[in-house]
C-alpha positions, 0 to 999 in steps of 0.5 A, a space after each residue: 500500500 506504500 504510494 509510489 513517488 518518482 520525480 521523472 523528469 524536471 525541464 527548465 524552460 529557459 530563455 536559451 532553450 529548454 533544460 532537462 534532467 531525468 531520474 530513472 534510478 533508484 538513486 540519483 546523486 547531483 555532484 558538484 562544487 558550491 555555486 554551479 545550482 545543484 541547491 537551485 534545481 531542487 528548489 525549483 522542482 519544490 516550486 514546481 510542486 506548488 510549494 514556495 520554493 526558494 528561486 534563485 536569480 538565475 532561475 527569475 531572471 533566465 526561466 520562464 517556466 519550471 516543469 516537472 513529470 511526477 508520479 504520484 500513486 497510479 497517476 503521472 501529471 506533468 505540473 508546468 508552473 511559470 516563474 512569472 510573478 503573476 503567472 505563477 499562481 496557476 499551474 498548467 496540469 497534464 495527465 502523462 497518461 492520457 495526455 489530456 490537459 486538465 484545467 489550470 490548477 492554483 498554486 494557492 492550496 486555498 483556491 479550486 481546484 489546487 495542485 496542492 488538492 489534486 497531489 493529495 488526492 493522489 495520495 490518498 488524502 482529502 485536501 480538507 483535512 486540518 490539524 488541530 493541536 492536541 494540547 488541552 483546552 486547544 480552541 483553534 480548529 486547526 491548520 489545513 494540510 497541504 501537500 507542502 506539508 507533506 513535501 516537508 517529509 520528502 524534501 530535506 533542504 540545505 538549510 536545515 541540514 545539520 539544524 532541523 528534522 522536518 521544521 521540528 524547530 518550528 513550534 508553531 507547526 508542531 500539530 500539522 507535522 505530528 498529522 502528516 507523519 501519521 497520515 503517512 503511517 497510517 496511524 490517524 485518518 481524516 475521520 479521527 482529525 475531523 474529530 479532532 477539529 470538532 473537539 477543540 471546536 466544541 472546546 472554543 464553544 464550552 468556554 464561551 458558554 462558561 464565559 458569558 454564564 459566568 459574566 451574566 451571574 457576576 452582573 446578577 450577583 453585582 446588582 442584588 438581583 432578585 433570585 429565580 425562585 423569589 422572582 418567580 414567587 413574587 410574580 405569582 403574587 403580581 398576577 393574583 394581585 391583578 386578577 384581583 384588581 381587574 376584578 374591582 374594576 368590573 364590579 365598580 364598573 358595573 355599580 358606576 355605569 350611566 343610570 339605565 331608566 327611561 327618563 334618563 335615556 330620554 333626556 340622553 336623546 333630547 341632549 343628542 338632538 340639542 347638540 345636533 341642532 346646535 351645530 346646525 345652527 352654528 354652521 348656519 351662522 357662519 354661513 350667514 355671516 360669510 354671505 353678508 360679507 360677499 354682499 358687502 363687498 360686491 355693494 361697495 363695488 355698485 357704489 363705487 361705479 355709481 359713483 364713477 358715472 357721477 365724476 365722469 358726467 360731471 366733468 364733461 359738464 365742466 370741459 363743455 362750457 369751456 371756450 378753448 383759444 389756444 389747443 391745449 396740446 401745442 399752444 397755438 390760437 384757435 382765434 384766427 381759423 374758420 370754424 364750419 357751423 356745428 363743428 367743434 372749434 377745437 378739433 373742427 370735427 362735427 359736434 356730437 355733444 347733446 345733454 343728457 345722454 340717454 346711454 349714462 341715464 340707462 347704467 345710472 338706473 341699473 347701478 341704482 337699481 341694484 344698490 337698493 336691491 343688495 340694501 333689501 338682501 343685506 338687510 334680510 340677511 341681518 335679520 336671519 343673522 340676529 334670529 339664528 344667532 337667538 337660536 344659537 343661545 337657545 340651543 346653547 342654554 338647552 344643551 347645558 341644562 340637559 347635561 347639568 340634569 344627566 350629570 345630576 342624576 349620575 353624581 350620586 351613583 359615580 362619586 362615592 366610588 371615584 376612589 376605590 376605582 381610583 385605587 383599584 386602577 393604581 393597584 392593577 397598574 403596579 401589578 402589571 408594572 412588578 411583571 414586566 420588571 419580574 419579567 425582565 429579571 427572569 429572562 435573565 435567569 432564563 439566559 443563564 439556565 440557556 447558557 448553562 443548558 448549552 454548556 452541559 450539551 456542549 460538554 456531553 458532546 465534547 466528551 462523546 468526541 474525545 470518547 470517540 477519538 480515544 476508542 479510535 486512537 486504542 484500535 491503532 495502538 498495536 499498530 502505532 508501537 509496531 511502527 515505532 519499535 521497527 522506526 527505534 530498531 531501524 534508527 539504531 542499526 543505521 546510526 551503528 552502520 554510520 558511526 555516529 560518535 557520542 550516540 550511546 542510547 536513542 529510539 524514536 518518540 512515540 508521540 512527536 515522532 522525532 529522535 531521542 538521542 541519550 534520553 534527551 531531544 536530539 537538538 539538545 544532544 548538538 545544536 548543529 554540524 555533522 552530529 545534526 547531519 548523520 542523525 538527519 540521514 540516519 532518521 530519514 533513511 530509517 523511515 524509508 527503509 520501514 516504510 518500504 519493508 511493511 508496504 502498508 503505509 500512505 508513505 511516499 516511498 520518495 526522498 530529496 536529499 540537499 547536501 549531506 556532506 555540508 557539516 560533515 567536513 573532513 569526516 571522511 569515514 561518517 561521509 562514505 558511511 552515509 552514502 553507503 547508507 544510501 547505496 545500501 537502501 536504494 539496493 536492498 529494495 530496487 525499484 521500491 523507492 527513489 532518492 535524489 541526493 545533492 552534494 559537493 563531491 563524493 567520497 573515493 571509497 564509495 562505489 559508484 553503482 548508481 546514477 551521477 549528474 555532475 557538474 561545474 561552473 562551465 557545465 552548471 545545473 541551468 546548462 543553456 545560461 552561461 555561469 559568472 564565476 565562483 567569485 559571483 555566485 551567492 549561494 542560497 543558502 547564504 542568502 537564507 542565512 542572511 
């Protein structure tokens, strides 16, 4: 069941033409000294992956797209990944097999589809699963696993050599690496980490709940708020007082309603019709008043032209006795001209002028006829205002006796009573009153018994999950010591054969998963140097080694190797017994695994029975761009130290 992984091909598609490298060996060493790219190839194949590797200049500024032909499982893809910086967030997929061309994928494993999506499912996985920490009341849901995280199992970079085993050091990715290591081993599944997420989900929403339970009950207990059982107790009171109240109030409604007899009915309609006539009336007042205002106003404008037509004959009387001499217009004698018989003498046209003209007379008489006739109507309508306005009083007077008598007929039945419906009234208002104010105290305590209610269901299911994980995690036990035990066995033979010093005692733990070296943490043993290294080769050869004798793992059976020999100096004898190591392994189970192995140069006494790509500054990784020298070549590694 162990997933086959072979990098086949790798193709740098550079602005000289195209650079490729195949891998058909079990194992592959790529020698050469510092600076010809043998460190800028794998990590241009962990960039072409998808993954954020680290590109050197040549590679950004000469290549325009990084190609690499995996198999993975059963499938075979050809990932074609741009150096771009824009273009290099979509991934061109091929499938090898049935040379169709898939829809671009994203470099980012949070877009759909991913390669990082598309390489888990190769593998077995789902590309959703997270790893939640493990540390108790952990709250955080988890990081999402990615295929980097799983690459970090089968790449090794320089820079981490002889200082860390898989990012160890790297607190913060503790969970995810413990999850992807026993993803691999099978000692975990998606179900068992989905339940782990769920559980430190349900942990985040316990504290929540205890959280705010307690806020709530703090403010309660701050303000001296009633208890649930006492507000309950008083809000029973506070309705029975209602009840009673609202009882009160019927009975004096009944006892204070309007008198029923028929006499009183009776002065009840005259008093209706009293006041419908009384607004009759008064709107007939208004409207007498409004029309004898009109018929005012239009009898000043009759006066006004009777008394224009006055003016006007009168000035014509006034203008026909005069005798012009001179035209009053320009000044000149009128004396000295002939004037015709009959003609005006002022302008010598016929004299039209006669007394008395009978068309003024006519509108005289018109004009005076109608200001006697609005004095007869002004004088009707003052009588009809004077006589409305008596029975406006009338009704008035009317309207007032017949209420001053109902109320009198009442007054003896109401007042006597006013008071206790006054009191009757005040104590059905508090009781209503004391509820609301009881109701708001026990939607508090209502709150609190939700909250608490949540928290309880809340911890029920937290603890039924971990109940769940514990009976998971029991059934693989024999199988988590198994791999452990062959993991310590095997660790042990190879730090023998390799020839470790100062190693007396070490095995693998069984919980993080990394070497224990005389009781303590490898990274206590030696903060780096060949120590670091050999450990490094040692465990990474072990696991491969395990993983391809059981056949029964999710394990990769794949390793990228950078520099070995890089902290190991003159230390010939550990030198040739890690690339036997490596010989060894890759012999024992031919064609089961594969391992790439970058170095400086290789030991003399190592046989040479596997497959050597080597190279120097005029035959460099990047063939087609030519190399500026050892004395400008800026490694990356030391571009990651500084």
């Amino acid at each position: 069941m162990t997933t086959t992984f072979r990098l086949n091909a790798v193709i740098l598609d550079t602005v000289e033409g195209p650079v490729r490298y195949t891998f058909p060996a079990d194992l592959t060493i790529l020698a050469g000294p510092t600076g010809v790219g043998k460190t800028t190839l794998l990590e241009a194949v962990k960039f072409g992956f998808g993954c954020d590797g680290m590109l050197a200049p040549v590679i950004t500024e000469s290549v325009h797209d990084i190609s690499v032909d995996v198999t993975v499982g059963a499938e075979r893809y050809l990932l074609v990944r741009s150096v771009d910086a824009v273009k290099r967030r979509a991934v061109r997929v091929t499938d090898v097999k049935t040379r169709e061309r898939l829809p671009d994928h994203g470099a980012d494993a949070r877009e759909s589809p991913s390669v990082s999506g598309l390489l888990m499912r190769a593998l077995g996985f789902a590309e959703d699963m997270r790893a939640a920490a493990r540390t108790a009341g952990s709250t955080n849901a988890g990081a999402r696993i990615t295929f980097a995280d799983v690459f970090s199992y089968l790449y090794v970079p320089q820079a981490d050599m002889n200082r860390d085993i898989a990012r160890s050091q790297d607190t913060y990715l503790a969970p995810k690496r413990k999850a992807v290591f026993e993803l691999l081993f099978g000692l975990t599944d998606e179900a068992v980490l989905a339940l782990r997420s769920e559980l430190t989900t349900l942990n985040r929403q316990v504290d929540d709940a205890r959280r705010e339970t307690a806020t709530i009950r703090d403010f309660l207990s701050t303000t001296n708020t009633t208890s649930k059982q006492e507000a309950l107790s008083a809000q029973g009171d506070a309705r029975n007082a209602q009840i009673a109240a609202e009882a009160s109030l019927r009975v004096l409604r009944n006892e204070i309603s309007p008198v029923a007899d028929r006499e009183t009915q009776v002065i009840r309609d005259l008093l209706y019709d009293a006041e419908r006539r009384l607004a009759e009336a008064k709107a007939t007042v208004q409207a007498l008043i409004r029309q004898r205002a009109d018929l005012t106003a239009e009898r000043r404008r009759v006066e006004g032209d009777l008394a224009r037509l006055h003016r006007m004959r009168d000035a014509g009387d006034r203008i026909a006795n005069i005798e012009f001499v001179t035209c009053p217009r320009c000044l000149q004698s009128l004396t000295d001209r002939a004037v015709p018989e009959g003609a005006c003498r002022l302008c010598l046209q016929p004299d039209p002028v006669t007394p008395d003209s009978d068309t003024d007379q006519y509108e005289q008489r018109q004009l005076t006829g109608q200001l006697h006739e609005m004095s007869d109507q002004l004088a009707l309508l003052t009588e009809q205002l004077a006589a409305t306005s008596v029975a406006v009083a009338e009704r008035e007077g009317l309207v007032k006796d017949l209420t001053a008598t109902i109320e009198q007929r009442t007054s003896t039945r109401v007042s006597p009573r006013l008071q206790a419906f006054t009191d009757a009234s005040t104590s059905l208002a508090y009781a209503q009153a004391r509820q609301r104010e009881l109701e708001g105290v026990l939607r508090q305590w209502d709150r609190v018994d939700d909250l608490t209610t949540a928290e309880q269901q809340r911890t029920a299911e937290r603890d039924r999950v971990n109940a769940e994980i514990q009976r998971r995690e029991a059934a693989i036990d024999e199988r988590r010591h198994a791999i452990i035990d062959a993991l310590t066995a095997e660790f042990n033979r190879a730090l023998r054969s390799i020839g470790v010093p100062s190693i007396k005692t070490a095995h693998i733990h069984p919980t993080n998963y990394l070497p224990i070296l005389n009781g303590q943490p490898y990274t206590k043993v030696s903060r780096g140097g060949g120590i670091i290294t050999a450990v490094q080769i040692a465990y990474w050869t072990s696991i491969l080694y395990v993983v391809v004798s059981r056949g029964d793992t999710y394990y990769p059976s794949f390793l990228l190797i950078d520099s070995p020999r890089m902290a190991l100096n003159s230390a010939t004898g550990i030198s040739a017994a890690l690339y036997s190591r490596l010989r060894d392994l890759a012999a024992a189970r031919p064609g089961k695994l594969q391992m790439i192995v970058a170095d400086n140069e290789l030991p003399e006494v190592v046989e040479r029975d596997f497959a050597e790509l080597d190279f120097d500054y005029p035959h460099p990784t990047v063939a087609t761009i030519a190399h500026p020298g050892p004395n400008a070549v800026q490694t990356l590694g030391d571009r990651t130290d500084s």
